[in-house]
MIKOL-370355 format. One line per 4 residues: their letters; for each residue y, z, x of N, C-alpha, C. Coordinates in pm, whole numbers, plus 50000, padded with zeros to 5 digits. Atoms other than C-alpha are relative to their C-alpha. Example, Ala and Ser with C-alpha at 12.3 -4.5 7.8 and 13.67 -1.06 7.14 Angstrom:
BEGIN
AS> 49881 50000 50089 49550 50780 51230 50120 50000 50090 | 49881 49994 49918 49894 50714 51367 50109 50073 49923
This chain:
BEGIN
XXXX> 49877 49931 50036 48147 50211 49270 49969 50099 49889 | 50092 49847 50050 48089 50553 49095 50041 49974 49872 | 49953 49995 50170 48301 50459 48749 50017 49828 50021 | 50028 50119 50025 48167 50091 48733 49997 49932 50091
XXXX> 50018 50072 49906 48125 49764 48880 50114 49876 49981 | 49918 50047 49967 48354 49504 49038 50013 49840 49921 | 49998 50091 50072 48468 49262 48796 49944 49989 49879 | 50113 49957 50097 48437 49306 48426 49967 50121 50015
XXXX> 50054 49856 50006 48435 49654 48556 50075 50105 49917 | 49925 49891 50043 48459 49936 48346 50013 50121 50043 | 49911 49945 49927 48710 50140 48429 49993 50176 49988 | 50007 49868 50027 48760 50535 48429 50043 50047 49869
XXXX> 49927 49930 50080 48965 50553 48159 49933 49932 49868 | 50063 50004 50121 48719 50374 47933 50018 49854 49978 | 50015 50092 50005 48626 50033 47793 49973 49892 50097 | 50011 50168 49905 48522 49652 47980 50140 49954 49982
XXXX> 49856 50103 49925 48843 49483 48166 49937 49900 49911 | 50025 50159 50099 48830 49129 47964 49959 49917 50157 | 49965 50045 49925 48734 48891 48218 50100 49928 50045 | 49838 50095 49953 48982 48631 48380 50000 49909 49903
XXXX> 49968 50048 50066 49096 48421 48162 49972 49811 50075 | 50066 50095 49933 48933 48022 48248 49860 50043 50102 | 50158 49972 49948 48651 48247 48424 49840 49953 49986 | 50081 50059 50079 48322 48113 48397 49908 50127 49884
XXXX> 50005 49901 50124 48125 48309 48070 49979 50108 50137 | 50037 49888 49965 48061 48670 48140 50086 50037 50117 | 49948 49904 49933 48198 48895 48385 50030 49912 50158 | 50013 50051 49826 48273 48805 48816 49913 50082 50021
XXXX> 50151 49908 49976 47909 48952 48866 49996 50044 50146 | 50026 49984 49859 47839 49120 49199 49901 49924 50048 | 50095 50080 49952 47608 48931 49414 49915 50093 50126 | 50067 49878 49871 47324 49092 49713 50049 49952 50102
XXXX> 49956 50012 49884 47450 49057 50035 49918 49990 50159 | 50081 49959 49887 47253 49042 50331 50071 50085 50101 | 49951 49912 49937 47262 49350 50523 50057 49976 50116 | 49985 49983 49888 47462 49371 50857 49980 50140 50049
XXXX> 50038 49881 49981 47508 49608 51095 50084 50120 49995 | 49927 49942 50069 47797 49751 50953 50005 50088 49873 | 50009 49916 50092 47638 49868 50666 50006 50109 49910 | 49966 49874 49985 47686 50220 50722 50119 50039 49983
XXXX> 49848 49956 49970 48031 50200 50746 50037 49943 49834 | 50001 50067 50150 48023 49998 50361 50047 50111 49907 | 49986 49903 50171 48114 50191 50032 49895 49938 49964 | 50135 50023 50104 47822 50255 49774 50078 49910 49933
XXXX> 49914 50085 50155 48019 49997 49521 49878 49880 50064 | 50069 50188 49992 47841 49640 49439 50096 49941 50086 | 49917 50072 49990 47980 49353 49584 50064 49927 49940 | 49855 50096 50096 48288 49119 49481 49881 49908 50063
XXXX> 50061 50150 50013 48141 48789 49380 50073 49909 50022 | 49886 50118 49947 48362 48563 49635 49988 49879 49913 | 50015 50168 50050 48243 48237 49478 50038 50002 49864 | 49943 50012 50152 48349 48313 49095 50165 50050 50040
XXXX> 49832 50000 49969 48691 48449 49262 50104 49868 50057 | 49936 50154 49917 48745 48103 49452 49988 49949 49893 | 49997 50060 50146 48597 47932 49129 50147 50057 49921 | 49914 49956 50059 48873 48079 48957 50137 49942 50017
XXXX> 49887 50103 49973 49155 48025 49164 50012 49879 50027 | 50037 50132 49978 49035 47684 49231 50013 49987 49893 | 50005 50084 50172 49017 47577 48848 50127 50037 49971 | 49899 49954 50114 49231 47798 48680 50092 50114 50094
XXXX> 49929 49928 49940 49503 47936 48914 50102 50066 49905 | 49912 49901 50117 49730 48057 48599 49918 50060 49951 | 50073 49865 50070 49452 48312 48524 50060 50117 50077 | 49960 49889 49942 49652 48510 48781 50075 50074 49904
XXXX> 49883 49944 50149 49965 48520 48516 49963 50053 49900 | 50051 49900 50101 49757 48577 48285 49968 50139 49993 | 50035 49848 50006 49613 48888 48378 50103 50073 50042 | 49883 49866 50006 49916 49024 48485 50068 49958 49894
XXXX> 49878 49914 50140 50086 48981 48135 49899 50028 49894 | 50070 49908 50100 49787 49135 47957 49942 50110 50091 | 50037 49878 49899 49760 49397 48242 50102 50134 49902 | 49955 49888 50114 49800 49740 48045 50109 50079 50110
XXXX> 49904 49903 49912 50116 49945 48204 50002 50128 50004 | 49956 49882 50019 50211 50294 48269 50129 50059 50064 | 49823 49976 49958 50532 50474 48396 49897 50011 50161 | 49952 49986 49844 50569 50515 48762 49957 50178 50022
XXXX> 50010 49873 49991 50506 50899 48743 49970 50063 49887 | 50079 49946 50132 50268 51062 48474 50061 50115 49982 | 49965 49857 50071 50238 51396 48322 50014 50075 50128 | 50035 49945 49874 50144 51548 48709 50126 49998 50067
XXXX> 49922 50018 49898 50442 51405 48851 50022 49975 50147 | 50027 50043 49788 50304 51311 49209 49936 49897 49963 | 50012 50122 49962 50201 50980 49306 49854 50007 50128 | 50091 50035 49875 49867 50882 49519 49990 49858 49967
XXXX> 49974 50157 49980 49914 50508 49632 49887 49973 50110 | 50088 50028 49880 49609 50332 49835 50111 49863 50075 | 49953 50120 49945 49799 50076 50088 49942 49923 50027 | 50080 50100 49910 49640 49753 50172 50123 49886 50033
XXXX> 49990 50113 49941 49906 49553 50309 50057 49967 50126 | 50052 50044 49821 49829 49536 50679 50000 49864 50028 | 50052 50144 49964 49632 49203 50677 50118 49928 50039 | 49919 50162 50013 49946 48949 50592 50088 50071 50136
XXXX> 49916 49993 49919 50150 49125 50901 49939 49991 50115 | 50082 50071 49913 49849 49017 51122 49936 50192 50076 | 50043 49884 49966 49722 49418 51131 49905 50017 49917 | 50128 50004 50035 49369 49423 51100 49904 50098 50038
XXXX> 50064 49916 49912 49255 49696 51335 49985 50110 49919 | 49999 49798 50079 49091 50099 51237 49945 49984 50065 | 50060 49947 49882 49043 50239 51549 49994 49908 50067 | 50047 50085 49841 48807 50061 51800 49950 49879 49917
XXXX> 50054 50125 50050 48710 49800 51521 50128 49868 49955 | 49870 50048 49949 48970 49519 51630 50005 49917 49845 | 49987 50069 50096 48907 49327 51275 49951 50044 49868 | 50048 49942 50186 48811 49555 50990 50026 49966 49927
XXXX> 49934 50038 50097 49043 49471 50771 49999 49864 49925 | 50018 50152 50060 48964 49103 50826 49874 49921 49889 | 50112 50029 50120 48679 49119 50552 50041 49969 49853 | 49953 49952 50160 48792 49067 50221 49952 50039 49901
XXXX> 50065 49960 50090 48545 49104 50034 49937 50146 49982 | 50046 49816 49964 48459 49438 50183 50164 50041 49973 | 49932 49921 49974 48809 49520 50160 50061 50014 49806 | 50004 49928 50133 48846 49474 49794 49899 50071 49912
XXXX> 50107 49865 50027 48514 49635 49740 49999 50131 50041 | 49956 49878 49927 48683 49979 49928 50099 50005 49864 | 49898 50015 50102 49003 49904 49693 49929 50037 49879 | 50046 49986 50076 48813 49880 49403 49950 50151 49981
XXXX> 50046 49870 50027 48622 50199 49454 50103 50094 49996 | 49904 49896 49976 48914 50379 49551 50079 50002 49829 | 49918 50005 50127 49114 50286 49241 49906 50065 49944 | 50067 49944 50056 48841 50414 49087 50007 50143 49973
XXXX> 50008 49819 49975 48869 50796 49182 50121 50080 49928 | 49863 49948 50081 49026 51025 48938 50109 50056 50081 | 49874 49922 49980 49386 51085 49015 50070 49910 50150 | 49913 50127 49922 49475 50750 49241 50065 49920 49864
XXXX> 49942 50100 50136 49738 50601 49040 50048 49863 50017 | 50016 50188 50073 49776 50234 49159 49963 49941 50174 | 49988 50048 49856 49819 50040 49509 50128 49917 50006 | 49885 50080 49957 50047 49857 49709 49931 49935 50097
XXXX> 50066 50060 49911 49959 49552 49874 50142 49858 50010 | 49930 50130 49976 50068 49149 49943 49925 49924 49864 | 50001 50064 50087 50030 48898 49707 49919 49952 49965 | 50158 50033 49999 49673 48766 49802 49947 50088 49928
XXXX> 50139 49873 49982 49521 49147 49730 50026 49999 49846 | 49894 49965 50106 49731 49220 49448 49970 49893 49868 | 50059 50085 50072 49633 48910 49289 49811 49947 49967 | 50104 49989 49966 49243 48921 49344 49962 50109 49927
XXXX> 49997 49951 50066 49277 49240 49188 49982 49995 49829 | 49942 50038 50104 49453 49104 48903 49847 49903 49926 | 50108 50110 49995 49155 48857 48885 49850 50121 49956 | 50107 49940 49998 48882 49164 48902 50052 50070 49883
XXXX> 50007 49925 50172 49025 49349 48583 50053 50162 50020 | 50009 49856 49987 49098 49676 48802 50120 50039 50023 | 49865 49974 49982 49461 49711 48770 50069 50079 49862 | 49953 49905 50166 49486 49855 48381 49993 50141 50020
XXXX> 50021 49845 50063 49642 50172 48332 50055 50025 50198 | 49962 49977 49857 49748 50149 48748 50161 49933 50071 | 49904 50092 49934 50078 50117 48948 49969 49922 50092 | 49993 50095 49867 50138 49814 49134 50107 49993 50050
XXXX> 49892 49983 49943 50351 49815 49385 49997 49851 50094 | 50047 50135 49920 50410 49461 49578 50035 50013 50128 | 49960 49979 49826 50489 49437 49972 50073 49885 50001 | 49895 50029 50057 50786 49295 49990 50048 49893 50182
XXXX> 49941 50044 49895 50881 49202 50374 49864 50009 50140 | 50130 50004 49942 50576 49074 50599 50056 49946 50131 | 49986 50124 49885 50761 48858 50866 49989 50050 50138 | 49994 49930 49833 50752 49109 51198 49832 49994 50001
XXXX> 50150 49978 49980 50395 49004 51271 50004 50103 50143 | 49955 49892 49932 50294 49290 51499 49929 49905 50105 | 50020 50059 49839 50268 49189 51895 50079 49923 50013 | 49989 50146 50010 50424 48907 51831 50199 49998 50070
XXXX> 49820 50001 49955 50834 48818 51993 50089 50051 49958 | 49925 50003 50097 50976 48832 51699 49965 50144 49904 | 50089 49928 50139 50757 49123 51516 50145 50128 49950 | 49883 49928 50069 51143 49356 51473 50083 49880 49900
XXXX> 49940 50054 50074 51247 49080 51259 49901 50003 49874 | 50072 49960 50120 51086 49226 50941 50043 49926 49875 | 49940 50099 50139 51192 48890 50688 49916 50033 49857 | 50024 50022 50144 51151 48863 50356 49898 49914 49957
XXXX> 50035 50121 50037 50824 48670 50335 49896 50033 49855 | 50113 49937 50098 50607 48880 50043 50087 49973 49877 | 49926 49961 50131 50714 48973 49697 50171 50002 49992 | 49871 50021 50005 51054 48888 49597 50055 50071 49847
XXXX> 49929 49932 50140 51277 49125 49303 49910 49939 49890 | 50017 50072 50148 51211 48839 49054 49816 50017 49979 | 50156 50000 49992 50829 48804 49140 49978 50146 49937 | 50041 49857 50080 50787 49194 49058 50033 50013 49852
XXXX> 49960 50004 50135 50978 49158 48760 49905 49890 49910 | 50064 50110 50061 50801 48822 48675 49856 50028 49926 | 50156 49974 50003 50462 48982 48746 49993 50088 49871 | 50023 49852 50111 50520 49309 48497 49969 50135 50157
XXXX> 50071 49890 49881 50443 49500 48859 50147 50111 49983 | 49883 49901 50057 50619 49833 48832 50095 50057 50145 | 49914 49976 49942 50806 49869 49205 49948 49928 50109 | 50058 50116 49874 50834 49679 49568 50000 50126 50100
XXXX> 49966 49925 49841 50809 49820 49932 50028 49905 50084 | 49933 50075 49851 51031 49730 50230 49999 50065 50100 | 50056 49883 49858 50946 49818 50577 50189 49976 50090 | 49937 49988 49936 51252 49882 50788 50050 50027 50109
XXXX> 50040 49942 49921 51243 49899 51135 50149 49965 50067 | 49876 50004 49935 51538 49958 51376 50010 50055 50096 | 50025 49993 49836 51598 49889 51764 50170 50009 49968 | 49874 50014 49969 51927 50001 51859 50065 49911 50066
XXXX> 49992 50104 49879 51898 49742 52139 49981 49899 49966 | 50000 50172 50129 51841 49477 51901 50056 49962 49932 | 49869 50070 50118 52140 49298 51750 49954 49968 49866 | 50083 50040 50059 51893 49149 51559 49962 50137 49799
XXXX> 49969 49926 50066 51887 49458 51350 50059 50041 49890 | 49913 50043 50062 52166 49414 51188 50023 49957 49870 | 50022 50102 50086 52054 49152 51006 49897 50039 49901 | 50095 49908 50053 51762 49357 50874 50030 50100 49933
XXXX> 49952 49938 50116 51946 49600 50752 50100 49975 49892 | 49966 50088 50119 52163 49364 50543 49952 49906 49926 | 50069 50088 50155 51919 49162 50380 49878 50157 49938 | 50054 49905 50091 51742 49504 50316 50100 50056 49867
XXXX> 49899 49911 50077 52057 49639 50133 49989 49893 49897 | 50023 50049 50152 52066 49339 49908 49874 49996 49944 | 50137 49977 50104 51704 49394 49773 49993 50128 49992 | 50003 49880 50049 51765 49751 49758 50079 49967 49845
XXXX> 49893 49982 50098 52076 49641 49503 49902 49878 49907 | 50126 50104 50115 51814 49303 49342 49915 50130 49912 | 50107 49908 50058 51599 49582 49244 50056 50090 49922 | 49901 49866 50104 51860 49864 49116 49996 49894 49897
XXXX> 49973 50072 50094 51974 49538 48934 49904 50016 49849 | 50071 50033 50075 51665 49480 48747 49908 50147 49979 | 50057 49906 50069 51578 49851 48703 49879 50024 50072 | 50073 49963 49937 51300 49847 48957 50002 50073 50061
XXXX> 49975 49916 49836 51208 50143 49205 49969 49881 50138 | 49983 50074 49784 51186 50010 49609 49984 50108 50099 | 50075 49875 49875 50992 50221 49849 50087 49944 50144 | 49920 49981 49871 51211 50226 50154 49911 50055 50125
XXXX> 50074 49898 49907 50987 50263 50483 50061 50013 50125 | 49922 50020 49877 51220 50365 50766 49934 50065 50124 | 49992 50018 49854 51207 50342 51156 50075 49947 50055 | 49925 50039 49879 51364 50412 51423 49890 49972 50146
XXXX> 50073 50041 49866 51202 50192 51743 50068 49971 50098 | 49971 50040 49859 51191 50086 52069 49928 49962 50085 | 50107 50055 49933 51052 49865 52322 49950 50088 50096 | 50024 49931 49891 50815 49997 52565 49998 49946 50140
XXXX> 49938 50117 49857 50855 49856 52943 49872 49886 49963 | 50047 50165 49997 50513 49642 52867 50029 49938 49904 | 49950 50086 50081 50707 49526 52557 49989 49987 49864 | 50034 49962 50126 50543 49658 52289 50047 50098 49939
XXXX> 49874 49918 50126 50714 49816 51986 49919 50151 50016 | 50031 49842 50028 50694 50194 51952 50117 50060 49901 | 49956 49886 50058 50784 50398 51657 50050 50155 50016 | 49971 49846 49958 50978 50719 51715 49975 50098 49909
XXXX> 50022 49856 50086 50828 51038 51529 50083 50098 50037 | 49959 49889 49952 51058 51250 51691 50035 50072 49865 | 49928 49947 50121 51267 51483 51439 50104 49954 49989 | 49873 50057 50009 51589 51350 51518 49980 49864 49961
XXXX> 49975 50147 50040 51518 50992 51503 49930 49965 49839 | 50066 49983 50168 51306 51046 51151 50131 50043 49909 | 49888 49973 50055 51584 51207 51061 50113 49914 49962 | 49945 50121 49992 51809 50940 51139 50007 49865 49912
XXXX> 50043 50079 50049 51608 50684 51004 50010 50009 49814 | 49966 49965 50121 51626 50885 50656 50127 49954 49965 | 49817 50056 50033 52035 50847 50667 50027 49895 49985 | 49968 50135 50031 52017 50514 50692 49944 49903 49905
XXXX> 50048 49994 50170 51796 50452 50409 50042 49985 49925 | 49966 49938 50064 51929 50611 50218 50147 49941 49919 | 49860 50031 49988 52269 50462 50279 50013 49838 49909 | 49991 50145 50019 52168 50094 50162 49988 49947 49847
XXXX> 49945 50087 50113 52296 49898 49891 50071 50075 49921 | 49942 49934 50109 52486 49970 49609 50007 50098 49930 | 50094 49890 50104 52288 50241 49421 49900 50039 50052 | 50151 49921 49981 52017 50462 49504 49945 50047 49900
XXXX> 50080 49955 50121 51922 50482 49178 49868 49996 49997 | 50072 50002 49992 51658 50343 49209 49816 50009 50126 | 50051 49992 49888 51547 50405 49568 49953 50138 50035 | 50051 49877 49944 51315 50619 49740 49918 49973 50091
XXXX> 50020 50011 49832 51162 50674 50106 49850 50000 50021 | 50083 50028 49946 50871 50588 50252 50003 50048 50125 | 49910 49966 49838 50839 50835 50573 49840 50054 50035 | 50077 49959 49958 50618 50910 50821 50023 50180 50043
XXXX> 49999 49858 49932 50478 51243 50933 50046 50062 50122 | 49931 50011 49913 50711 51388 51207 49881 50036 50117 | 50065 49985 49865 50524 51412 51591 49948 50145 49997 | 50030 49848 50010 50566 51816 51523 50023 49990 49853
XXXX> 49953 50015 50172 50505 51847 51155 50033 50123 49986 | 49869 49907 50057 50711 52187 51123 50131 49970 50001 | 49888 50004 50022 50999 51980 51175 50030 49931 49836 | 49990 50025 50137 50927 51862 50825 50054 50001 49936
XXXX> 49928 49951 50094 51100 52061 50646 50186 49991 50003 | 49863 50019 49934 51396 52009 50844 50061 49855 49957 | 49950 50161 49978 51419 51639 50837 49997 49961 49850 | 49990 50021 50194 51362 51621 50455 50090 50032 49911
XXXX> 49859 49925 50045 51650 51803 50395 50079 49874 50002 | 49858 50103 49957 51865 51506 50521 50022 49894 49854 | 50019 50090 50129 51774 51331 50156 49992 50053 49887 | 50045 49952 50148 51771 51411 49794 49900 49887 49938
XXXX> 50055 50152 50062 51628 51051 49723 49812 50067 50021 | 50159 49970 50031 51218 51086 49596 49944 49946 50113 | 50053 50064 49910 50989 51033 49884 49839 50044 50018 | 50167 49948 49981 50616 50994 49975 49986 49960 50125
XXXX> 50021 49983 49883 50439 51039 50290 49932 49878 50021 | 50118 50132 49976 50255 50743 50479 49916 50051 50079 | 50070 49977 49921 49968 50743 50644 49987 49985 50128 | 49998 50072 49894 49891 50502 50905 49853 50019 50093
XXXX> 50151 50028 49968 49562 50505 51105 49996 50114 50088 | 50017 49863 49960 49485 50858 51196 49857 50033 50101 | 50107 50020 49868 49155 50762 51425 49930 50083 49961 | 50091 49965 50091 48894 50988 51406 50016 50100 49983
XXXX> 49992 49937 50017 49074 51261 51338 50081 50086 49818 | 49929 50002 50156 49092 51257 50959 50031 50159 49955 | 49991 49860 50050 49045 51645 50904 50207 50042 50077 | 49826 49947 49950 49451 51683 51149 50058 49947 49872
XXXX> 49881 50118 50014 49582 51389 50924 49993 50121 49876 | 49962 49945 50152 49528 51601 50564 50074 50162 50088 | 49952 49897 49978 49625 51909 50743 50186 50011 50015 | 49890 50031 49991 49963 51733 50829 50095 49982 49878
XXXX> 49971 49998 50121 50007 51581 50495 49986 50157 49935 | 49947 49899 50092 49947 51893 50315 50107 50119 50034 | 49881 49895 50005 50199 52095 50452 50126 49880 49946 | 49914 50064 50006 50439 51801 50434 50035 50000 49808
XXXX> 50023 50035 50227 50358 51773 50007 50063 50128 49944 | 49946 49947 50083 50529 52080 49925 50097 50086 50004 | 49875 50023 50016 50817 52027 50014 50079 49912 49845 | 50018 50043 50093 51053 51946 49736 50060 49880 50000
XXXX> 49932 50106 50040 51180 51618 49810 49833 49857 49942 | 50137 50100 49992 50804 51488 49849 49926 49974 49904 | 50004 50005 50144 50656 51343 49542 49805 49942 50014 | 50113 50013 49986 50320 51227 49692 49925 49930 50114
XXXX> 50022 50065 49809 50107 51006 50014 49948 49867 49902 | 50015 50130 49997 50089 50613 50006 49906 50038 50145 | 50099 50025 49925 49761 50594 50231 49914 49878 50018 | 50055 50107 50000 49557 50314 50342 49897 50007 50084
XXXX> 50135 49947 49904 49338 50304 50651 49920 50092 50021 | 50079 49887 49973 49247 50615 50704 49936 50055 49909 | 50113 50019 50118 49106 50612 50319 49929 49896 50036 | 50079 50106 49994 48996 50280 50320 49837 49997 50094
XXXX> 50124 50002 49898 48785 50297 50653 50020 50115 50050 | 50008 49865 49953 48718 50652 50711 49906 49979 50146 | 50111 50004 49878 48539 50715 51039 49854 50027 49950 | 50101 50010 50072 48237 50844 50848 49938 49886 49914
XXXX> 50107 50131 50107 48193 50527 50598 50083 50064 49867 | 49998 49937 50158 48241 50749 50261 50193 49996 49950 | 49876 50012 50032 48593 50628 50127 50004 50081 49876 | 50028 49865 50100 48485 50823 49774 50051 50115 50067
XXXX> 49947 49881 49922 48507 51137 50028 50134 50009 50039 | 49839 49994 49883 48841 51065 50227 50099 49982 49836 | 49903 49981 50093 49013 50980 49877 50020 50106 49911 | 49983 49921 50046 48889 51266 49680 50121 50111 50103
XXXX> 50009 49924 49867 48999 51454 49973 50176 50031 49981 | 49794 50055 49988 49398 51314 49984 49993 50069 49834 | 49969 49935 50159 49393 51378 49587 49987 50088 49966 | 50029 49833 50016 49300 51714 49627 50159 50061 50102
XX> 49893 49930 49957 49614 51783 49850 50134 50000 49901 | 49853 50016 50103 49845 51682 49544 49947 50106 49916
């Protein structure tokens, strides 16, 4: 990792993270790895030292608390005023895939050794994940001085019968508040043909209003879906239904004080400008797994960024596991379009 190493690593902005607190002495040291044949596809960073991270939570599982209430804070939006967010939380909704590699994601130790580096790169200002990553983090020291954002609603595992019933099983108001983490994300997906629906968008509205409550932001990620005849969910990019999906957003809970959108890039990204209109509420772009055509995906995003409702891109896969390997590259890359 180009501005230190993982655990005990020091950071960009200067000084050694403390280690974990019950850690054994010295730092979570990287360890050598024996090569596979994946290698290529690896980040230059050391590796995470699984066995002092299990040691850890195995002994001393309140070293999590700890480090998040001596985790150093910052606002939600610096001097710059735009936002670059790495996403990692795929895994807990049983989405593991980039591209043709059906289990990338399912590494962890490679996947907080990507994380890690990425946080690393000037001008990423935090992540958003689940509670495992987020905490593992918390554990490696590389969260000072970074937003965290928690993932908030995991329960629509994808394929799965049930996967439009997007429950409440991640981060909960109080937990963000508990943690010191500075905002949540809720995914929102919506079948017209699904009563079911319904219900989704009223337990979203009361954690839009938990969160106004307690002064938190709440990334809002809306969709409008629909089954396909073999049964599987499909997202609509159109313009109208993006559009759509904004209004209803938008619309939920009490206050939008503190709310703002989570939207994908429309199918034709000149309708962009169009469909962004439908909101005043702050919003950043998502990624989503752009295959191997990473050079379209920034071309999309950067027209989409300057517009003025758009405040910055929550990305994940398509940094994380670039088709090339070089996540350094693919993040400078996104941080250069802000």
């Amino acid at each position: 990792m180009r501005a230190g190493h993982v655990g005990g690593a020091r950071h960009e902005r200067g000084g050694d993270a403390p280690p974990p607190v019950g850690a054994p002495a010295g730092p979570l040291t990287a360890t050598p790895v024996a090569p596979t044949a994946y290698d290529h596809l690896r980040p230059a960073s050391p590796r995470v030292d699984v066995s002092a991270l299990v040691r850890t939570r195995a002994r001393h599982p309140e070293a999590v608390a700890e480090a998040a209430a001596r985790r150093a804070r910052r606002p939600l939006l610096d001097g710059s005023g735009r936002l670059m967010i790495v996403a990692a939380d795929h895994p807990a909704r049983g989405v593991l895939a980039v591209g043709d590699r059906k289990l990338a994601m399912a590494g962890r130790a490679d996947l907080l050794e990507r994380l890690c580096l990425a946080l690393s790169r000037p001008g990423v200002d935090g992540v958003l994940a689940t509670a495992d990553i987020l905490d593992d983090l918390l554990l490696l020291g590389v969260l000072d001085g970074k937003v965290v954002i928690g993932s908030m609603n995991r329960g629509g595992l994808a394929g799965s019968a049930f996967e439009m019933d997007d429950r409440f099983t991640g981060h909960r108001p109080r937990d963000i508040e508990r943690l010191g983490f500075d905002a949540g994300k809720l995914l929102l997906r919506i079948d017209y043909d699904d009563p079911g629906s319904l219900r989704t968008l009223e337990s979203a509205a009361r954690v839009v209003d938990d969160m106004a409550e307690r002064r938190l932001p709440v990334f809002v990620e809306p969709f409008l879906c629909r089954r396909r005849d073999d049964g599987t969910l499909r997202n609509d990019l159109s313009a109208e239904a993006v559009t759509k999906s904004i209004a209803i957003a938008g619309g939920l809970g009490g206050s939008s004080a503190y709310t703002w959108l989570k939207v994908p890039v429309t199918e034709n990204p000149d309708d962009m400008a169009r469909v962004m209109e439908t909101s005043t509420l702050p919003a950043v772009l998502l990624g989503g797994d752009v295959g191997e055509d990473q050079e379209g995906a920034y071309e999309k995003w950067r027209g989409a960024l300057r517009l003025p409702t758009v405040q910055g891109l929550v990305v994940g896969r398509s940094l994380l596991y670039p088709a090339d390997g070089d996540v350094a590259a693919a993040v400078d890359t996104a941080v250069g379009l802000l």
